[in-house]
C-alpha positions as CSV (number, residue, x, y, z in Angstrom):
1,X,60.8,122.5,2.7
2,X,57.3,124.5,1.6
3,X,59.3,126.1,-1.1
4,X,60.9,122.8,-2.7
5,X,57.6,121.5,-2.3
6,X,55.8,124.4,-4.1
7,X,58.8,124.3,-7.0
8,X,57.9,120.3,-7.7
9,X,54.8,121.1,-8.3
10,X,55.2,123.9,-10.0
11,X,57.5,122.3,-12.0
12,X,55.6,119.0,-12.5
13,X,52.4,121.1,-13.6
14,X,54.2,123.2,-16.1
15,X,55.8,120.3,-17.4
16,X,52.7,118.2,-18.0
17,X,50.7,121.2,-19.4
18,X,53.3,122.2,-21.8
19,X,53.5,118.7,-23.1
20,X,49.7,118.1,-23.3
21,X,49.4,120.8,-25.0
22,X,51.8,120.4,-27.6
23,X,51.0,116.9,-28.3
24,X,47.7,117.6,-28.8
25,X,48.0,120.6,-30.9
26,X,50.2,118.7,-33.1
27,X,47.5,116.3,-33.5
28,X,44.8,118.4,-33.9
29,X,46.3,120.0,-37.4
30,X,47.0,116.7,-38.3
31,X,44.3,114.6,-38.1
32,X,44.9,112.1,-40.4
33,X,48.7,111.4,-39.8
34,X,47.1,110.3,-36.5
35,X,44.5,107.9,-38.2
36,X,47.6,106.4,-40.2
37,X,49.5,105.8,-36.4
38,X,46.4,104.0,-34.6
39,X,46.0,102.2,-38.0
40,X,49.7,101.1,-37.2
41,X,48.8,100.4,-33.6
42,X,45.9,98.2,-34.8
43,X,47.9,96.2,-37.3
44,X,50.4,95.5,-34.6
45,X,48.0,93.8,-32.4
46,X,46.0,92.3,-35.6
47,X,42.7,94.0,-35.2
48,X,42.2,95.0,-38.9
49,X,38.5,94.6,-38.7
50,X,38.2,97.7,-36.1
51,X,40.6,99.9,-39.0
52,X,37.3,101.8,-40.2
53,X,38.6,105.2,-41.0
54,X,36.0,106.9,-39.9
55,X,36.2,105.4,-36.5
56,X,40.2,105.7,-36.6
57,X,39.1,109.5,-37.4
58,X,36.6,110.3,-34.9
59,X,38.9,108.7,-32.5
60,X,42.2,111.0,-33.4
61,X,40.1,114.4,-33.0
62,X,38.8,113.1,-29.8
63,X,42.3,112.2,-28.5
64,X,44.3,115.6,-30.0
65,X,40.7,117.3,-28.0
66,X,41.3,115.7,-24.9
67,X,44.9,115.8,-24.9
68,X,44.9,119.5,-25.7
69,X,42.4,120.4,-22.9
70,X,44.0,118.3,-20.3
71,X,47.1,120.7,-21.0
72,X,45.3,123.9,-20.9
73,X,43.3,123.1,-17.4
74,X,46.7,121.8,-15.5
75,X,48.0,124.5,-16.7
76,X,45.4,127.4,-15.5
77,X,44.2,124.7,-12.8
78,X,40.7,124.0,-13.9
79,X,38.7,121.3,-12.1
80,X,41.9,120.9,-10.1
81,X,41.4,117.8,-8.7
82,X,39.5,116.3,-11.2
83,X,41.8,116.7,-13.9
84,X,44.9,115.4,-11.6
85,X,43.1,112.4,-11.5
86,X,42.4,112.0,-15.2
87,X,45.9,112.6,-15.8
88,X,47.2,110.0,-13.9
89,X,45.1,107.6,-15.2
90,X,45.7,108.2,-18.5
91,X,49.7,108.6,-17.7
92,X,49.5,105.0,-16.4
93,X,47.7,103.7,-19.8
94,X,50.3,105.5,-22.0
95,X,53.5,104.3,-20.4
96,X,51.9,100.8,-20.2
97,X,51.3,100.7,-24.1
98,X,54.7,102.7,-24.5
99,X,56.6,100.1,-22.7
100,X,55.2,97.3,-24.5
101,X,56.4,99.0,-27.5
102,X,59.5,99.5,-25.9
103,X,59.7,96.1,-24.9
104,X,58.5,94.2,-29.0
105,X,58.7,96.9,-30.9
106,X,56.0,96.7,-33.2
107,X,55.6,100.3,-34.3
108,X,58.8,102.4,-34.7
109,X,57.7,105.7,-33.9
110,X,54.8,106.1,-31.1
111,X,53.1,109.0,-32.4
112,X,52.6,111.2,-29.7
113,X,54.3,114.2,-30.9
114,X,52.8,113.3,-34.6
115,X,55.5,114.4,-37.4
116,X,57.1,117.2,-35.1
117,X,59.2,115.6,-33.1
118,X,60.1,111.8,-33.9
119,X,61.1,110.0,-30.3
120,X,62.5,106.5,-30.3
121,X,60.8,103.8,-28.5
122,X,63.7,104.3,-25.1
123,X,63.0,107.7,-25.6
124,X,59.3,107.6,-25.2
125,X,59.4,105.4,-22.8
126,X,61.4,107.9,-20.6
127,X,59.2,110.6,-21.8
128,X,56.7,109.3,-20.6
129,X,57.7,107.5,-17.0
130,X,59.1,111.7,-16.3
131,X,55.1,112.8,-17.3
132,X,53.7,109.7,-15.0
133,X,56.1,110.9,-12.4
134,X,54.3,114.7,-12.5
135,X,51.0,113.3,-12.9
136,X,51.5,112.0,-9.6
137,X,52.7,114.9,-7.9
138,X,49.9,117.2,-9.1
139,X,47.2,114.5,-7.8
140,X,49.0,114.7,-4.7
141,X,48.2,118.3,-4.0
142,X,46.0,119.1,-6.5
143,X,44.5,122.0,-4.3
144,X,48.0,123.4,-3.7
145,X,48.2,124.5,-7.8
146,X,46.8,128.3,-7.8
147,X,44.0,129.0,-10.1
148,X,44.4,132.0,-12.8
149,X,40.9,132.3,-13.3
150,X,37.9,132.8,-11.0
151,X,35.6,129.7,-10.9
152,X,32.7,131.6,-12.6
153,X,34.5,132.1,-15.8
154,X,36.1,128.5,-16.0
155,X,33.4,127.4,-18.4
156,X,34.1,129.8,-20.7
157,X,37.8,128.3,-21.3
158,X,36.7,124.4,-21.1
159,X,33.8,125.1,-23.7
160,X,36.8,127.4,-25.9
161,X,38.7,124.9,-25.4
162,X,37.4,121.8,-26.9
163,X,35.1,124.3,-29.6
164,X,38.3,124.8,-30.9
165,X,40.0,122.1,-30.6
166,X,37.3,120.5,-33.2
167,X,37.1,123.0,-35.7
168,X,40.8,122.7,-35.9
169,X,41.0,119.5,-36.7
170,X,38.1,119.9,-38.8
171,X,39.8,122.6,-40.8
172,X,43.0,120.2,-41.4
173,X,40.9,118.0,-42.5
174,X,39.2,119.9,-45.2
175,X,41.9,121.7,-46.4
176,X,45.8,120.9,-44.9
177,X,47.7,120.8,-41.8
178,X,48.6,124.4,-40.6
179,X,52.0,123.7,-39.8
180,X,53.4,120.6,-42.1
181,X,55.9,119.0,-40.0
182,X,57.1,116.3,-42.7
183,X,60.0,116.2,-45.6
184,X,57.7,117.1,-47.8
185,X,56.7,121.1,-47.4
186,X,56.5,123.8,-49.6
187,X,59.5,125.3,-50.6
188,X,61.6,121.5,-49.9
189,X,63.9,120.3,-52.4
190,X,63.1,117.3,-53.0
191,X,66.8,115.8,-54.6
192,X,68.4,117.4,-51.8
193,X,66.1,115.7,-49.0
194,X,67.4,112.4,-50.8
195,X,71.3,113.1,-50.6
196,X,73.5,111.6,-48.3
197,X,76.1,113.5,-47.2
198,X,79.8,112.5,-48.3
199,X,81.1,109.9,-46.4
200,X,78.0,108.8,-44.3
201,X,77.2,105.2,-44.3
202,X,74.7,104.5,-47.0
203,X,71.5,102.7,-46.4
204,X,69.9,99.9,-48.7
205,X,66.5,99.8,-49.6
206,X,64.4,97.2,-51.9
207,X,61.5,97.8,-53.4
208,X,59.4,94.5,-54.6
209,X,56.2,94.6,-56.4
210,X,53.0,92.3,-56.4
211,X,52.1,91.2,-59.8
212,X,49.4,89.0,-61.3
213,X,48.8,87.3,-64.1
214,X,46.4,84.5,-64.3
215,X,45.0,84.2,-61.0
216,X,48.7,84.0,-59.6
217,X,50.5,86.1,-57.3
218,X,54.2,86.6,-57.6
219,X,56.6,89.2,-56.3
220,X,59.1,91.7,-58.5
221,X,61.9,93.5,-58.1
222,X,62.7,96.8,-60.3
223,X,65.6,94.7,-61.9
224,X,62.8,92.0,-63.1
225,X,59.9,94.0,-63.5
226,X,57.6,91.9,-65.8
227,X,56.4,92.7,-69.2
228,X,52.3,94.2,-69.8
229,X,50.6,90.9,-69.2
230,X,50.9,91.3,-65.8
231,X,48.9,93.4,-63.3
232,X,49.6,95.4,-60.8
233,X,48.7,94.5,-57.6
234,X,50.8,96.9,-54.5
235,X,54.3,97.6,-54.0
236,X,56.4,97.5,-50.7
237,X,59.7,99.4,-49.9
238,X,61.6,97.9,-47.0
239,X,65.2,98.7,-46.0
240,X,67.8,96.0,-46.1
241,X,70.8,98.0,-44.4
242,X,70.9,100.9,-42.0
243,X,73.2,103.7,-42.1
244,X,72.4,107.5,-42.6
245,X,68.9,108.1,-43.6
246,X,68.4,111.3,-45.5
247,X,65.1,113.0,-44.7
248,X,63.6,111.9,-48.2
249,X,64.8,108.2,-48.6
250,X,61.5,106.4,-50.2
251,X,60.7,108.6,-53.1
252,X,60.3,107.0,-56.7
253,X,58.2,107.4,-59.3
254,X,57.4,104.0,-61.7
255,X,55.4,104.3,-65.0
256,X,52.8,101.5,-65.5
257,X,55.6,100.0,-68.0
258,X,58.2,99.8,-65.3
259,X,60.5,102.7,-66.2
260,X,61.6,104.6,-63.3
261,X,61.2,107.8,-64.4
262,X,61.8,109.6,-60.5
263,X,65.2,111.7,-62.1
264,X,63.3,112.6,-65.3
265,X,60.6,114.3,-63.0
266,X,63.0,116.2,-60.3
267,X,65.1,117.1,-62.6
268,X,62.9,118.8,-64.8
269,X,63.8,122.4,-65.1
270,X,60.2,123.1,-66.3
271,X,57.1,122.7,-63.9
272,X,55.2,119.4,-63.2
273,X,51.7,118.5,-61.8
274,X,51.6,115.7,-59.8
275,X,48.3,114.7,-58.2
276,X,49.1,112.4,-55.3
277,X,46.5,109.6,-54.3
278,X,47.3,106.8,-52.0
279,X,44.5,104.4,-53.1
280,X,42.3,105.8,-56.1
281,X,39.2,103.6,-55.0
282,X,39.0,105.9,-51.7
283,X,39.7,108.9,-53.6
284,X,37.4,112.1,-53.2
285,X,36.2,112.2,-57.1
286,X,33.9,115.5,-56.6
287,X,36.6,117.9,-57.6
288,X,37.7,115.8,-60.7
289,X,36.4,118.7,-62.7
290,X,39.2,121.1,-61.8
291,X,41.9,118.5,-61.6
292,X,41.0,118.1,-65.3
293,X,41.0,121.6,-65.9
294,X,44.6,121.5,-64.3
295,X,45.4,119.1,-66.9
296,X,44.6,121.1,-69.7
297,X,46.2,124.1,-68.2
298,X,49.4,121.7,-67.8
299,X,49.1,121.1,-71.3
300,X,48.4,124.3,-72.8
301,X,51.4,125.6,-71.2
302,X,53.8,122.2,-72.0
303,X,54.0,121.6,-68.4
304,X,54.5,117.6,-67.1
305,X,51.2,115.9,-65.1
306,X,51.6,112.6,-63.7
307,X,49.1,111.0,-61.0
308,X,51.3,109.5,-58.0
309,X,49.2,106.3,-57.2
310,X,49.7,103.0,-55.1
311,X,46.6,101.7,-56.7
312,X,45.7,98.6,-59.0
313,X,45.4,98.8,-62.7
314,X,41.5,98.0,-62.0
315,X,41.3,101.1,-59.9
316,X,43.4,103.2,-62.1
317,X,41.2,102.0,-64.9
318,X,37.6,102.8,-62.8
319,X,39.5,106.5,-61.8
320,X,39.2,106.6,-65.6
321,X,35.9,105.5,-66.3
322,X,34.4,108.0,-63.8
323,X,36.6,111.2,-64.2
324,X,37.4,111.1,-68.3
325,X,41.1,110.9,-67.1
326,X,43.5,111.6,-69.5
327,X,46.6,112.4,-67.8
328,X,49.3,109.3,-67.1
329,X,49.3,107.1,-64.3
330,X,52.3,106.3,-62.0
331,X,53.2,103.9,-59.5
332,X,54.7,105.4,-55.7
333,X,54.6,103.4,-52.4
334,X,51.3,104.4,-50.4
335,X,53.2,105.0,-47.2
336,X,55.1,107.6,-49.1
337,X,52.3,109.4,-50.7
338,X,50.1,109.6,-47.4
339,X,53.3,111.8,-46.4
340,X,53.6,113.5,-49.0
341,X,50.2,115.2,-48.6
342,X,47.3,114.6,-46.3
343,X,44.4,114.7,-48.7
344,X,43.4,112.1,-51.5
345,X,43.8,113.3,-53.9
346,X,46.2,116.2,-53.6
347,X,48.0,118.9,-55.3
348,X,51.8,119.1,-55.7
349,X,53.3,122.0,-58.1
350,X,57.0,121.3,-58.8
351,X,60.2,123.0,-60.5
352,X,63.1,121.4,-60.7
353,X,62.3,118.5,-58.0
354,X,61.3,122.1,-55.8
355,X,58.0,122.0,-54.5
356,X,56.5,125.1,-55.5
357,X,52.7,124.3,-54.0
358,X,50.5,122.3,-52.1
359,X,46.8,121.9,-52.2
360,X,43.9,119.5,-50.8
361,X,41.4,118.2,-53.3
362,X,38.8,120.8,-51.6
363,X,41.2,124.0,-52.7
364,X,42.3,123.3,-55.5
365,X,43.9,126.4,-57.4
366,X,42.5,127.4,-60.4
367,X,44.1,128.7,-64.1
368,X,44.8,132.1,-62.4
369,X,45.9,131.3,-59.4
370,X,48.3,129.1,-60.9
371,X,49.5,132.1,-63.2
372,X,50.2,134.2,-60.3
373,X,52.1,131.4,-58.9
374,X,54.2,130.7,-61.4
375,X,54.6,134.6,-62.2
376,X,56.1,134.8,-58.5
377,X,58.2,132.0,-58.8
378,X,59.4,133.3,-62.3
379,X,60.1,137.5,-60.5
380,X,61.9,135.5,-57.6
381,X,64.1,133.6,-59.4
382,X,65.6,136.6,-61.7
């Protein structure tokens, strides 16, 4: 009976550590595709007015913090008792917010393995009701988990632990997540990400854009795009029939005239620049200097640049006024470009609908990086 007891918790510790750990890892090099998920939390229960991002963003590095050091005390039994208690408590909160989910279904994925693993809304549930479950056993004998390190030199992994935790996220941040989870990393292609394999049910998606024209709102599709007079307000995708969903399902690329120009672009045996920005009017315009330089490398060397942008015509218009922009303007859903790259604006480098490179607006490559790049690509491809 000692030894079955000793095996749960062995069992229930290493299982909660692992997990804790992973989860928050996962967030911590993503800091941002966290933001975007409590954004989606907030929206579901209509509390806009708290969507700050820089509260949504000091809240994801404290959750990936605390998540990650949970994991690492179960798991070398720090503050044994302590930490038991905290993780039942915030077990209990998580399977009560995943079972509302569960139960209306407002969000579709819950986040909590970020872009690494995607769990539905049953499965999380479960996930997390199996966690709960070894939360509880660990509080029960909390004094029965053996330490791996002497008490004296605890401090030295809790204050690691979070120091690091912090400056990872802080990292992502600046530059881009270590490990990029989503359908968009370097080396993906693109067209292929969009296929659907023969025979699989296709899905149906519509995209509808918000125009104005005279103080009045009215909603297009690609079919019935409107002529110059009108202005672009946003654009929504939304899917109007399941069936297989390819990795890449949401990618298109609109010129401000209307022309869908997405196969012109990954078809392109040549390269293409495309700077990706979600909204223009939050955009980081510091760096606006080497994007241009891009540009005229781009052009010196006959290579495509389009901006990806979910932004107004008045925004893409003030991007202009403050950056000397010459380069042309596209439309993309937001959603899509906020995958795509987690930095506004970003970098994408791509060959034949391959992407080649990646890069946040704070490392952006420069004229001879780019030739050593594209002399690579050039040797490989021989």
């Amino acid at each position: 009976m000692q030894k079955l007891k000793a095996a749960c918790i062995f069992i229930a510790r290493m299982l909660l550590g692992a997990t804790f750990v992973f989860s928050g890892f996962v967030k911590a090099i993503d800091p941002l595709g966290t933001v975007y998920k409590l954004h989606d939390y907030l929206e579901a229960l209509h509390l806009n007015l708290l969507s700050a991002e820089g509260i949504l963003l000091a809240c994801a590095i404290a959750l990936s913090t605390f998540e990650l050091a949970m994991g690492v005390f179960i798991l070398l039994a720090i503050g044994r008792r302590q930490v038991s208690k905290c993780a039942v408590a915030f077990m209990f909160v998580m399977t009560a917010i995943t079972a509302w989910i569960y139960a209306y279904d407002p969000v579709k994925d819950c986040g909590c393995f970020g872009d690494a693993i995607l769990l539905t809304n049953g499965e999380t549930l479960l996930k997390n009701i199996i966690l709960f479950a070894c939360a509880l056993v660990i509080a029960k004998w909390p004094l029965e988990i053996r330490r791996l390190l002497s008490r004296p030199n605890q401090w030295i992994v809790v204050q690691a632990t979070g120091i690091i935790s912090v400056a990872l996220s802080i990292w992502c941040l600046y530059d881009l997540p270590l490990i990029d989870f989503r359908p968009y990393s370097i080396g993906t292609d693109i067209k292929a990400g969009m296929t659907i394999p023969d025979g699989a049910e296709e899905p149906e998606f519509e995209t509808t854009f918000i125009m104005e024209k005279d103080g009045v709102r009215k909603e297009f599709g690609i079919d019935n795009y409107p002529d110059s007079t009108w202005t672009f307000i946003d654009s929504k995708t939304v899917t109007i029939k399941e069936g297989y969903v390819p990795p890449i399902q949401d990618f298109s690329i609109t010129t401000q005239d209307g022309e869908d120009i997405t196969q012109q672009v990954l078809d392109d045996p040549n390269y293409t620049f495309l700077l990706i920005s979600p909204s223009l009017k939050y955009a980081d315009d510091q760096n606006f200097g080497t994007i241009d330089q891009t540009y005229e490398y781009s052009q010196d060397n006959e290579y495509e640049f389009y901006c990806l942008t979910a932004s107004s015509e008045n925004e893409i218009s003030h991007w202009k006024d403050i950056t000397g922009a010459e380069y042309s303007f596209c439309h993309t859903d937001g959603t899509t470009l906020k995958t795509i790259i987690r930095s506004n604006p970003g970098l994408l480098l791509l060959k034949n609908g391959i992407i080649i490179g990646k890069w946040s607006h704070n490392r952006l490559p420069d004229t001879d990086q780019l030739d050593r790049i594209i002399k690579n690509v050039r040797q490989n491809s021989k």
